[in-house]
Predicted model as a PDB file, atoms N, CA, C, CB and O in Angstrom, pLDDT in the B-factor column:
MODEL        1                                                                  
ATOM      1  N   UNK A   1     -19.333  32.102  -6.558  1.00 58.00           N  
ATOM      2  CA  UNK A   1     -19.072  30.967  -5.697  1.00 58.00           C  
ATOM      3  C   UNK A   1     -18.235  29.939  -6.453  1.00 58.00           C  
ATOM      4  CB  UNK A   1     -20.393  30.344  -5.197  1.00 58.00           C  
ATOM      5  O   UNK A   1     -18.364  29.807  -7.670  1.00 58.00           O  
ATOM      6  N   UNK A   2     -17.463  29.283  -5.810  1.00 62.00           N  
ATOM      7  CA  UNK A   2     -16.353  28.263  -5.854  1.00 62.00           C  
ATOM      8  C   UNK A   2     -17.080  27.188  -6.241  1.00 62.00           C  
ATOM      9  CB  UNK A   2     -15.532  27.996  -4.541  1.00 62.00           C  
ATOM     10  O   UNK A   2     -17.780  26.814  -5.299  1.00 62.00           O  
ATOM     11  N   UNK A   3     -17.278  26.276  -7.578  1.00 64.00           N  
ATOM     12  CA  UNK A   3     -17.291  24.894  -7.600  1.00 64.00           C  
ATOM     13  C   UNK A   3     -16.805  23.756  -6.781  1.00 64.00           C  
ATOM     14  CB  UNK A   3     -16.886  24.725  -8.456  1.00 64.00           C  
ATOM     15  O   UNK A   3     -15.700  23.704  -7.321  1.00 64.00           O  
ATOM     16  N   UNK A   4     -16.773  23.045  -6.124  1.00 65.00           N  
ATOM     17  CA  UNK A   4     -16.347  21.889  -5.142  1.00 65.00           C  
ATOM     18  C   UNK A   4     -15.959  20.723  -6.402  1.00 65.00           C  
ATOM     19  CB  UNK A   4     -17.831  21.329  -3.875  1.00 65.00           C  
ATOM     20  O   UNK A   4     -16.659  20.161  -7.244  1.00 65.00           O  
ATOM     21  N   UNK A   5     -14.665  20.675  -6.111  1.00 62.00           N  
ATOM     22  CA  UNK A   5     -14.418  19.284  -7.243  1.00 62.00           C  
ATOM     23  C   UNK A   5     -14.239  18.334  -6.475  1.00 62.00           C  
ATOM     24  CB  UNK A   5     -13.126  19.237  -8.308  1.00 62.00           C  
ATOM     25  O   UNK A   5     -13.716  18.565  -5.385  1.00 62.00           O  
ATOM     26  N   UNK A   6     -14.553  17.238  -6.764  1.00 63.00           N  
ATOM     27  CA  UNK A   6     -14.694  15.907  -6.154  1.00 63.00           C  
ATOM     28  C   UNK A   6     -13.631  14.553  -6.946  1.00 63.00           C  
ATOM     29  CB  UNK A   6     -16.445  15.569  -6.314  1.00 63.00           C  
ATOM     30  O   UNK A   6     -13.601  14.299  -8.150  1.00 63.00           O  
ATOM     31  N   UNK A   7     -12.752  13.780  -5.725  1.00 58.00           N  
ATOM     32  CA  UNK A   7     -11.714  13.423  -7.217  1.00 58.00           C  
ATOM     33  C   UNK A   7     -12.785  12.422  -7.796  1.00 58.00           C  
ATOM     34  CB  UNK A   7      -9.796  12.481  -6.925  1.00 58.00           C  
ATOM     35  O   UNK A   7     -12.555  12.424  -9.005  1.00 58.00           O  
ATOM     36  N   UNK A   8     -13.818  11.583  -7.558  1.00 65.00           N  
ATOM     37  CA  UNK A   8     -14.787  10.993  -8.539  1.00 65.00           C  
ATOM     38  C   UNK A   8     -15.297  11.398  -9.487  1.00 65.00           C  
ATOM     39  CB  UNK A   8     -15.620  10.684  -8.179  1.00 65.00           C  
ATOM     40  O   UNK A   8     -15.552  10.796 -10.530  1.00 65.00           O  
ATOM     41  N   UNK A   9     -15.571  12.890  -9.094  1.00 69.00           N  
ATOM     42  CA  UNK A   9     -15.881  13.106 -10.734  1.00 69.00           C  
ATOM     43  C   UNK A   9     -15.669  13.931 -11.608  1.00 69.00           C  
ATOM     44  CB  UNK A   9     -16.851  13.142 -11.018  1.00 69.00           C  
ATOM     45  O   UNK A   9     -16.254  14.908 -12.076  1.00 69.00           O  
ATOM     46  N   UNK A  10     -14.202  13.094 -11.861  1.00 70.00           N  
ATOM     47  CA  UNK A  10     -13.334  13.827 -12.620  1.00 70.00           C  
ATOM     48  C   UNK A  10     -13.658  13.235 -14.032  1.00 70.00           C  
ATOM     49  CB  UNK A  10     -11.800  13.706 -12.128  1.00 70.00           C  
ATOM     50  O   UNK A  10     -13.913  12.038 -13.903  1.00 70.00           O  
ATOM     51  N   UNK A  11     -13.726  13.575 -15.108  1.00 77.00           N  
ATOM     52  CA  UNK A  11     -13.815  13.248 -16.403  1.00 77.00           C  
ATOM     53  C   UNK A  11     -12.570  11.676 -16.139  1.00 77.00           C  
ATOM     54  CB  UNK A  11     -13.302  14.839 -17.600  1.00 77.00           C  
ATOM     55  O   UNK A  11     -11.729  11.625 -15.241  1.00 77.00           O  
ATOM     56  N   UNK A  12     -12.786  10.713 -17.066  1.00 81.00           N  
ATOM     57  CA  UNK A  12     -11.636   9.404 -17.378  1.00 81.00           C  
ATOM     58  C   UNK A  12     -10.504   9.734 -18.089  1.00 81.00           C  
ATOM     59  CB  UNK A  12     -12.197   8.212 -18.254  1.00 81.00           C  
ATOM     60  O   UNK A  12      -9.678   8.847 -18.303  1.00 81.00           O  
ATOM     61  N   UNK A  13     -10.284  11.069 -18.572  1.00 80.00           N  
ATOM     62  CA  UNK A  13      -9.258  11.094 -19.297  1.00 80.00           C  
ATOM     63  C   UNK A  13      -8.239  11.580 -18.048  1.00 80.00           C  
ATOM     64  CB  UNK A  13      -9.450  12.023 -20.661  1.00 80.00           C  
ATOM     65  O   UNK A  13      -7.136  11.128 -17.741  1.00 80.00           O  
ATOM     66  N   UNK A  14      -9.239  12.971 -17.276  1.00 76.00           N  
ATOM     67  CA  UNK A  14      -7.964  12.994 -15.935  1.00 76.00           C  
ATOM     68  C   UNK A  14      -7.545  12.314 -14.980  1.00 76.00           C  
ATOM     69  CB  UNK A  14      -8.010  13.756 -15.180  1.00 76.00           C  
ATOM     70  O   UNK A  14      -6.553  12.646 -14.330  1.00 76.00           O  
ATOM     71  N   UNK A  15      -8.362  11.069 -14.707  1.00 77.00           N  
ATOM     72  CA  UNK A  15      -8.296   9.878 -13.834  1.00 77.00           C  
ATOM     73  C   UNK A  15      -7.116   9.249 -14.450  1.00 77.00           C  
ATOM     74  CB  UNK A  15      -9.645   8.918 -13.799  1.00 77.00           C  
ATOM     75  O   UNK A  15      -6.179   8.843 -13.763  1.00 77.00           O  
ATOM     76  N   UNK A  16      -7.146   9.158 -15.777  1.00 83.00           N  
ATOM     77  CA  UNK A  16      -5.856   8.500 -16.369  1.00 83.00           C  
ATOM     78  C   UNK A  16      -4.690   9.158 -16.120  1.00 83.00           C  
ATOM     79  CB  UNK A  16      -5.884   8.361 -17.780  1.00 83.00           C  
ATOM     80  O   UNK A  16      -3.692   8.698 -15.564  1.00 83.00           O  
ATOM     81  N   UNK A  17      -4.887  10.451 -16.632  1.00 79.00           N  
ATOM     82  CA  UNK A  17      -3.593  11.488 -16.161  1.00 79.00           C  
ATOM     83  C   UNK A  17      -3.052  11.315 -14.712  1.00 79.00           C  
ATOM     84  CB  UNK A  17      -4.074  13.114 -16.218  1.00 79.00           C  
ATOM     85  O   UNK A  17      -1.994  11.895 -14.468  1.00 79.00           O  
ATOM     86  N   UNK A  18      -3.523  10.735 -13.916  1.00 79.00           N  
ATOM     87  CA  UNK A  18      -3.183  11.551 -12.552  1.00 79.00           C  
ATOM     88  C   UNK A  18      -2.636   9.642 -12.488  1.00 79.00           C  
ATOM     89  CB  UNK A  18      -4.832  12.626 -11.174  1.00 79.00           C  
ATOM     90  O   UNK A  18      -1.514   9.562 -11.989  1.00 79.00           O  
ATOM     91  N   UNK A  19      -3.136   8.456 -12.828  1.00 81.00           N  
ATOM     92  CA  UNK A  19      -2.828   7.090 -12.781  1.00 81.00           C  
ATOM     93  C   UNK A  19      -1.328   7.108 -13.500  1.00 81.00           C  
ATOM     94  CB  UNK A  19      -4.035   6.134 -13.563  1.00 81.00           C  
ATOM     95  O   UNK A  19      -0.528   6.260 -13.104  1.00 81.00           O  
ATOM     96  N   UNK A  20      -0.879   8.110 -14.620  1.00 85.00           N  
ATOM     97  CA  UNK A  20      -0.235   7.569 -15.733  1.00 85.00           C  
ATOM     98  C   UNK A  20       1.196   8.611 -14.852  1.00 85.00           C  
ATOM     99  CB  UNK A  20      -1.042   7.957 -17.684  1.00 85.00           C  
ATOM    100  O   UNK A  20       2.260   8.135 -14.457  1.00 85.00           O  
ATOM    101  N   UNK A  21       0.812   9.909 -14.759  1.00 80.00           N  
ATOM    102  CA  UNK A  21       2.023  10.881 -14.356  1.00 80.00           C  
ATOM    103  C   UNK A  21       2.365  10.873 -12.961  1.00 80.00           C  
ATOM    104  CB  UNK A  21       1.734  12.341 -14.682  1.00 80.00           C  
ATOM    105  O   UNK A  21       3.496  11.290 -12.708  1.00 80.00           O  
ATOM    106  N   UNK A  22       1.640  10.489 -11.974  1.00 82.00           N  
ATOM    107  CA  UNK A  22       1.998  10.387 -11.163  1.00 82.00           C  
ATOM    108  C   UNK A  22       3.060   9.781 -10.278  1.00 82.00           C  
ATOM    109  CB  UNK A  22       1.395  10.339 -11.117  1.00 82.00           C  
ATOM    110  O   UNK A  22       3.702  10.337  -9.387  1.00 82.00           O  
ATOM    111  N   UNK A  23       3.123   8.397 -10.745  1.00 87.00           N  
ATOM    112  CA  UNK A  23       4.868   8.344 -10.397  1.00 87.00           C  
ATOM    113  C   UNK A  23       5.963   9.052 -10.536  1.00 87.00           C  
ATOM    114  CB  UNK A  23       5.406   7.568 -10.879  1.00 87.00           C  
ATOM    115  O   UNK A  23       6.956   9.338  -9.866  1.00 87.00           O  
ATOM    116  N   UNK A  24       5.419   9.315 -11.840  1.00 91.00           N  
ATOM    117  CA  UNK A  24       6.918   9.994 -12.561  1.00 91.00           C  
ATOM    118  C   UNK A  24       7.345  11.244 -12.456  1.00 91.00           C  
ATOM    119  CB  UNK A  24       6.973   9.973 -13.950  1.00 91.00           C  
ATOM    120  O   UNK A  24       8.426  11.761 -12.736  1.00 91.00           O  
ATOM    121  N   UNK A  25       5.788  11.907 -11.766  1.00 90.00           N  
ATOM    122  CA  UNK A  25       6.190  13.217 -11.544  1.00 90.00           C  
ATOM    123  C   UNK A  25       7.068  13.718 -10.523  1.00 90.00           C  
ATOM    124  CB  UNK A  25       5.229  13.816 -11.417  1.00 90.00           C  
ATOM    125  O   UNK A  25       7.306  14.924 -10.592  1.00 90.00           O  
ATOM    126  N   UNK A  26       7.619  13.051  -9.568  1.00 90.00           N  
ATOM    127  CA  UNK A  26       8.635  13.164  -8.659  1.00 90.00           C  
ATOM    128  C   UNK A  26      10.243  12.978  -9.197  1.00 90.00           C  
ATOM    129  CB  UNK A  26       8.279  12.157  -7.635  1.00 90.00           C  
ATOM    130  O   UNK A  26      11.159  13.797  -9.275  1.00 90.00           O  
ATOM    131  N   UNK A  27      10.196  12.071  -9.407  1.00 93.00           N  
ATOM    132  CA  UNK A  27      11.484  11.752 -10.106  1.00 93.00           C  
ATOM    133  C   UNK A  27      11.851  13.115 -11.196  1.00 93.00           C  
ATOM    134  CB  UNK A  27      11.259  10.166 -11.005  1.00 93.00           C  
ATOM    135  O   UNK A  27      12.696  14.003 -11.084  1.00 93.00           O  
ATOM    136  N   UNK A  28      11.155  12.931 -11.928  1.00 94.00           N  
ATOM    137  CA  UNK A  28      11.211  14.079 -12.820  1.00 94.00           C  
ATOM    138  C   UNK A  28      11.664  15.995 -12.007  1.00 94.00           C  
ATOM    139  CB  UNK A  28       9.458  13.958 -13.527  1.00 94.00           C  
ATOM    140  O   UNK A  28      12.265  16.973 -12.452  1.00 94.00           O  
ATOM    141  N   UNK A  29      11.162  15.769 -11.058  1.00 94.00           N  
ATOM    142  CA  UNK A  29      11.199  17.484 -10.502  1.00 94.00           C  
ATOM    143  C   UNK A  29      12.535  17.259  -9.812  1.00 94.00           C  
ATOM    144  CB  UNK A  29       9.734  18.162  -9.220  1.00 94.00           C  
ATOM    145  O   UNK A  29      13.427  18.104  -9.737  1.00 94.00           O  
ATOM    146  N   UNK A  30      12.576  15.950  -9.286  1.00 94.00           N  
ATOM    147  CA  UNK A  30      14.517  15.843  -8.383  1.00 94.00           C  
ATOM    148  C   UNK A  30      15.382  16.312  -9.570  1.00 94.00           C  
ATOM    149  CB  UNK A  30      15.324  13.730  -7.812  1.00 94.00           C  
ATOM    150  O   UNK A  30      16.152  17.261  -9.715  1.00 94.00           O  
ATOM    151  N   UNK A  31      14.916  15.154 -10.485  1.00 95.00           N  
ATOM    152  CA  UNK A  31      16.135  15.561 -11.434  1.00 95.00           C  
ATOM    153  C   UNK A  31      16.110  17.368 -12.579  1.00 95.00           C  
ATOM    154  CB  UNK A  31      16.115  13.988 -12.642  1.00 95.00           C  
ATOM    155  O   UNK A  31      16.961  17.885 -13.303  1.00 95.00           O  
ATOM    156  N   UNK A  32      14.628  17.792 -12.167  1.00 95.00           N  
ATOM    157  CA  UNK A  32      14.773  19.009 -12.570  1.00 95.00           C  
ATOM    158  C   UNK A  32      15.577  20.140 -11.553  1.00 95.00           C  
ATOM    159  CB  UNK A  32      13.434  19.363 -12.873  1.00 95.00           C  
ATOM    160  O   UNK A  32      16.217  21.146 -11.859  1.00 95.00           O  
ATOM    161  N   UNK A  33      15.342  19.684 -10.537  1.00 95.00           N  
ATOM    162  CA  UNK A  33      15.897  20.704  -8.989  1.00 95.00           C  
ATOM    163  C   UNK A  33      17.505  20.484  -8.978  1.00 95.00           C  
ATOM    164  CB  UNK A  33      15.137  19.955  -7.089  1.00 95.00           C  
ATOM    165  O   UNK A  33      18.057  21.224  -8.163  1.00 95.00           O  
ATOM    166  N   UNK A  34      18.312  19.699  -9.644  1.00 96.00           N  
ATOM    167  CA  UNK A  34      19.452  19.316  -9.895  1.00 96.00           C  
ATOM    168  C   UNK A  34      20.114  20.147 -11.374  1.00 96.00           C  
ATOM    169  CB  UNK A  34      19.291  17.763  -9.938  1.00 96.00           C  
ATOM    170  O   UNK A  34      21.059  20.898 -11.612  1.00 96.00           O  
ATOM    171  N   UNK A  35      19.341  19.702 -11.912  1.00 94.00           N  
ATOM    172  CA  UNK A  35      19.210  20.830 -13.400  1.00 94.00           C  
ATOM    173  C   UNK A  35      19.613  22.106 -12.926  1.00 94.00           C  
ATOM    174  CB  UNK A  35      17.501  21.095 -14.140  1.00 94.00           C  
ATOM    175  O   UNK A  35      20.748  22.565 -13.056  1.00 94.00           O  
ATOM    176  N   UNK A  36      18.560  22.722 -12.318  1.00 94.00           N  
ATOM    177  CA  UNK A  36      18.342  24.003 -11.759  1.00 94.00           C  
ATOM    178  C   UNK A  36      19.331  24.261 -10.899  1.00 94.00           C  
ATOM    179  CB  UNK A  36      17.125  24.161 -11.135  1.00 94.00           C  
ATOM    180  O   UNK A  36      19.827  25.366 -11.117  1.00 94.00           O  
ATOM    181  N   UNK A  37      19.836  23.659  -9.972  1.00 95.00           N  
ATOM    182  CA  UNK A  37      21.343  24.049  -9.284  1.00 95.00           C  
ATOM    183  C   UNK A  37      22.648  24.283  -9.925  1.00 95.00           C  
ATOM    184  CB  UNK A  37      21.733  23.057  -8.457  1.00 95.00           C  
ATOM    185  O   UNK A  37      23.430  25.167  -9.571  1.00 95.00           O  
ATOM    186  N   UNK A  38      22.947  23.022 -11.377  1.00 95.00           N  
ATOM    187  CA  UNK A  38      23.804  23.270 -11.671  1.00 95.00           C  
ATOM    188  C   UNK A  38      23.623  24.301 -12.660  1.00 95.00           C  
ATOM    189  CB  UNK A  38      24.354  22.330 -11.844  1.00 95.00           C  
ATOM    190  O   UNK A  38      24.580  25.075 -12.650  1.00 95.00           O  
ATOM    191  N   UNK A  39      22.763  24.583 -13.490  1.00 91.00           N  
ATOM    192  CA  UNK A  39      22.763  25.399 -14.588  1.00 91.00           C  
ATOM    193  C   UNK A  39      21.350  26.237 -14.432  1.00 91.00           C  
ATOM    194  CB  UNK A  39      22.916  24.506 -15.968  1.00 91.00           C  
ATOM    195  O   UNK A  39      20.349  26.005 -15.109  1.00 91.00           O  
ATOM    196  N   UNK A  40      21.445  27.174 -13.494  1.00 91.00           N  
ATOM    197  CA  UNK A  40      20.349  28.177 -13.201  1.00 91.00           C  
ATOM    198  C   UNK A  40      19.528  29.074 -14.327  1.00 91.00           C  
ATOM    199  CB  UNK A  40      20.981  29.122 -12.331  1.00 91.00           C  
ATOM    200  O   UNK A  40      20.118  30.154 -14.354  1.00 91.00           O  
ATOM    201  N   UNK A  41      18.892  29.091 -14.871  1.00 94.00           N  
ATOM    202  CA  UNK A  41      18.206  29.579 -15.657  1.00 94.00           C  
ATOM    203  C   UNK A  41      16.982  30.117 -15.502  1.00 94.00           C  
ATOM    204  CB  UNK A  41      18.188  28.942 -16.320  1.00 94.00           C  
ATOM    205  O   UNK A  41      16.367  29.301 -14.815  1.00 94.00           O  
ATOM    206  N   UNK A  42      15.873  31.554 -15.895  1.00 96.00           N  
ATOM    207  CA  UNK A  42      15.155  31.672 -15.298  1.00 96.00           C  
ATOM    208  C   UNK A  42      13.615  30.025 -15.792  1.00 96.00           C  
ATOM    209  CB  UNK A  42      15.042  33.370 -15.486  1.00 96.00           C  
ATOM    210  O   UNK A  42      12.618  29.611 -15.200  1.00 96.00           O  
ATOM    211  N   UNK A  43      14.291  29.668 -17.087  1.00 95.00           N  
ATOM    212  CA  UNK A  43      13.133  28.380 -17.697  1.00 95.00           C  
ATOM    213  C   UNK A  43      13.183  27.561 -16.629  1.00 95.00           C  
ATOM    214  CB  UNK A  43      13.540  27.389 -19.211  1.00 95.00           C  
ATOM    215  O   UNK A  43      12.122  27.386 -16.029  1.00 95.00           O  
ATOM    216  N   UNK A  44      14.196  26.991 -16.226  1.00 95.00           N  
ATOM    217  CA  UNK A  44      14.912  25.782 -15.203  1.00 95.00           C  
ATOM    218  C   UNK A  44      14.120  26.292 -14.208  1.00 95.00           C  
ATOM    219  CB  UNK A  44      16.751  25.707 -14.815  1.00 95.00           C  
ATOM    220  O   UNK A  44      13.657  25.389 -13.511  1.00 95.00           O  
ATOM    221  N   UNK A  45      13.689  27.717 -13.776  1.00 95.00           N  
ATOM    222  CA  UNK A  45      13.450  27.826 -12.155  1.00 95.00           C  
ATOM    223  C   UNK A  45      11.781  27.875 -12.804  1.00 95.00           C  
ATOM    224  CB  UNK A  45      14.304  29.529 -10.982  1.00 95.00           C  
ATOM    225  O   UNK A  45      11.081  26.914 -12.483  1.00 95.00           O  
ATOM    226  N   UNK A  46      11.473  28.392 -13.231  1.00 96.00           N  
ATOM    227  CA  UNK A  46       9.457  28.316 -13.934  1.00 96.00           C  
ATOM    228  C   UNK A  46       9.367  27.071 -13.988  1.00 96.00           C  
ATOM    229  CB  UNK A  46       8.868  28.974 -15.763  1.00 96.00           C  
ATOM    230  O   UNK A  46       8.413  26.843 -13.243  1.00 96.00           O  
ATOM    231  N   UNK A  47       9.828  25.836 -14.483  1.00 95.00           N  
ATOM    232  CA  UNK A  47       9.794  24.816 -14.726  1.00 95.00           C  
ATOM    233  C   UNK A  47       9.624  24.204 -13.308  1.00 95.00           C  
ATOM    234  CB  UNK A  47      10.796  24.515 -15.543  1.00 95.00           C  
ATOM    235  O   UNK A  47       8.470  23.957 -12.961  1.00 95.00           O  
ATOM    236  N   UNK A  48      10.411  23.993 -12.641  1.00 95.00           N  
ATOM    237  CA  UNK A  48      10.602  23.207 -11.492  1.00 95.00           C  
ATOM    238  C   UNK A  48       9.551  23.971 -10.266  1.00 95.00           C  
ATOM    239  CB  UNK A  48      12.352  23.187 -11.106  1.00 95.00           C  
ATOM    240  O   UNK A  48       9.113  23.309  -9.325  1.00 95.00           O  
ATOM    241  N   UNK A  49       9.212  25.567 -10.460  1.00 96.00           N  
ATOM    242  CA  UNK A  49       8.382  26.050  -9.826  1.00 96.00           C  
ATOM    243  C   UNK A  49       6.723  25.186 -10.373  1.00 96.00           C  
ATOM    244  CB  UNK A  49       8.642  27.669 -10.057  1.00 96.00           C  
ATOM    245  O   UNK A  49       5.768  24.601  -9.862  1.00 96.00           O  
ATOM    246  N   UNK A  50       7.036  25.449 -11.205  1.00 95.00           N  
ATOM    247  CA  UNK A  50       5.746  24.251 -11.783  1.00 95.00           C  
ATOM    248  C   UNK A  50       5.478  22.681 -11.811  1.00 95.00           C  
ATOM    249  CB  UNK A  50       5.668  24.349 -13.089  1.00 95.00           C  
ATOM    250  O   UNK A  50       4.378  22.139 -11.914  1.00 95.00           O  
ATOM    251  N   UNK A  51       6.234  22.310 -11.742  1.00 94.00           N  
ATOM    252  CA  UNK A  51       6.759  20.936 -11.354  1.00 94.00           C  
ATOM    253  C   UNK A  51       5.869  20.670  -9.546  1.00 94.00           C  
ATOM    254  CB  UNK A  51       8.926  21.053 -11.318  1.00 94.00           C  
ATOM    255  O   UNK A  51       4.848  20.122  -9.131  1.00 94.00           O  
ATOM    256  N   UNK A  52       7.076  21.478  -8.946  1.00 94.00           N  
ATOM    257  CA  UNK A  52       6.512  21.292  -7.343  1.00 94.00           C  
ATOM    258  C   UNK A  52       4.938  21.555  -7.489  1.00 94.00           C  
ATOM    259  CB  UNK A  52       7.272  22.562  -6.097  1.00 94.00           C  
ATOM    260  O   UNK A  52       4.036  20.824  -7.079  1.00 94.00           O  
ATOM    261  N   UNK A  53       4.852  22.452  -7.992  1.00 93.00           N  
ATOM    262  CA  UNK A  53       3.149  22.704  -7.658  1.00 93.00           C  
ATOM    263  C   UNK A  53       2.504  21.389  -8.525  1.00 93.00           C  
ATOM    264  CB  UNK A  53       2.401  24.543  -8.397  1.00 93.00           C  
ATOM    265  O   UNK A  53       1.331  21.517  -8.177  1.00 93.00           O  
ATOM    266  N   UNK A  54       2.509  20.696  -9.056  1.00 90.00           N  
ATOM    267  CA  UNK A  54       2.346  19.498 -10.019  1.00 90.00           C  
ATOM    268  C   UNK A  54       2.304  18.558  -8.929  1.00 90.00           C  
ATOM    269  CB  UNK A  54       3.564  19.198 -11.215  1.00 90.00           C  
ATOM    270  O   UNK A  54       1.358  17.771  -8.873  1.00 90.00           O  
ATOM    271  N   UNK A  55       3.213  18.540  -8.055  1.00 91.00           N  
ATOM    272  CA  UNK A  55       3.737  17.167  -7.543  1.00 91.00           C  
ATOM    273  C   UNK A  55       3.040  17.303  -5.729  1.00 91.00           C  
ATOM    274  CB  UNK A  55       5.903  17.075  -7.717  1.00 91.00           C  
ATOM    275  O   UNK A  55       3.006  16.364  -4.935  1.00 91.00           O  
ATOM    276  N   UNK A  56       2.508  18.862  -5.430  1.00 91.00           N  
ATOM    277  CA  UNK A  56       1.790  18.974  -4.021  1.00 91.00           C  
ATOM    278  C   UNK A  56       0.252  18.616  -4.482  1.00 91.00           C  
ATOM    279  CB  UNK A  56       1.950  20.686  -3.221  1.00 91.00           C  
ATOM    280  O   UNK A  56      -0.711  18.145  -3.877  1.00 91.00           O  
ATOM    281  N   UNK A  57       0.436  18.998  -5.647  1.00 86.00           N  
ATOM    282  CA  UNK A  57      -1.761  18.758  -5.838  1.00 86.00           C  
ATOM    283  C   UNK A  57      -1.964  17.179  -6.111  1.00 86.00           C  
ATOM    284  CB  UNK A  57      -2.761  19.802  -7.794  1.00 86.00           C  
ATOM    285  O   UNK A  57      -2.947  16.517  -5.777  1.00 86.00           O  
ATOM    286  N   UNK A  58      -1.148  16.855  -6.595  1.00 84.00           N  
ATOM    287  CA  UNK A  58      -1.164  15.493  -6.734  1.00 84.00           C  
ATOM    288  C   UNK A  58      -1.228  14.645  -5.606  1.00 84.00           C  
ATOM    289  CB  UNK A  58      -0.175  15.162  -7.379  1.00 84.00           C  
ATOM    290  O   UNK A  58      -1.924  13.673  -5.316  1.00 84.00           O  
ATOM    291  N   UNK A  59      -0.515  15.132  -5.168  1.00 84.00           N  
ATOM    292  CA  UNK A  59       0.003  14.064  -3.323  1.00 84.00           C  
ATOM    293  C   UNK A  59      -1.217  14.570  -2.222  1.00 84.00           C  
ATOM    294  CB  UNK A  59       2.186  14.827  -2.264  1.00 84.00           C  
ATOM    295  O   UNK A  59      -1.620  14.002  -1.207  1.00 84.00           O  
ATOM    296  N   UNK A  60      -1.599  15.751  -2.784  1.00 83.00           N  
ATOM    297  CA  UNK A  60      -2.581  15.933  -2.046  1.00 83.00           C  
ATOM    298  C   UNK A  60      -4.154  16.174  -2.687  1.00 83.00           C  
ATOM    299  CB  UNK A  60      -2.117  16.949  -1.309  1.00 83.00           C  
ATOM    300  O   UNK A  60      -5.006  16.955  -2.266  1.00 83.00           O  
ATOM    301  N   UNK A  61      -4.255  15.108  -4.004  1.00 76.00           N  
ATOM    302  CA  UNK A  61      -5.649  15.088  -4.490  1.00 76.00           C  
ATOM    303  C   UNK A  61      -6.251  16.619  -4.726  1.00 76.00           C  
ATOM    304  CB  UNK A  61      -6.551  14.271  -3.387  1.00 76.00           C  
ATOM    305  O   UNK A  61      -7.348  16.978  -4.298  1.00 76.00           O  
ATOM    306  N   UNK A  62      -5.407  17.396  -5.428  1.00 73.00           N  
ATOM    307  CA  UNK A  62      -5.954  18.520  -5.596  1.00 73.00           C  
ATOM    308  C   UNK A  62      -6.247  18.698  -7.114  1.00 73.00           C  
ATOM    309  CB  UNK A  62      -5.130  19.518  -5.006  1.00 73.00           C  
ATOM    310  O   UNK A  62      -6.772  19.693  -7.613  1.00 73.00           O  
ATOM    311  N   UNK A  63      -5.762  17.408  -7.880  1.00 66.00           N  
ATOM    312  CA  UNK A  63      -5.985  17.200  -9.307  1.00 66.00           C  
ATOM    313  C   UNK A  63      -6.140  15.420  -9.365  1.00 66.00           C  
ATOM    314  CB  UNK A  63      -4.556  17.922 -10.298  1.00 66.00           C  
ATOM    315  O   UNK A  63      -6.341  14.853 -10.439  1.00 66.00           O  
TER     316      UNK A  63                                                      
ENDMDL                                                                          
END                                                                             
């Protein structure tokens, strides 16, 4: 069975994480998805594939 995480009780160090990266994590994936157009690479595309998934759990409290 599946643990249920709750965003309260998350340890304070990831409460910080999610306070501290969260702005920036958008900005950061545009300008990686720009990266990735002009100079395609398979790092550039893992990266930004990871990025988005970074930037949906976030927006949607999944971290």
């Amino acid at each position: 069975m599946r643990k249920k995480y709750y965003k309260n009780s998350f340890s304070p160090w990831m409460k910080q994480f999610r306070a501290i990266c969260g702005p920036f994590i958008l900005p950061i994936t545009i300008f990686q998805g720009i990266r990735t157009i002009l100079f395609p690479t398979i790092f550039d595309v893992l990266l930004l594939g990871l990025l988005i998934l970074l930037v949906c759990a976030i927006k949607y409290d999944l971290i």
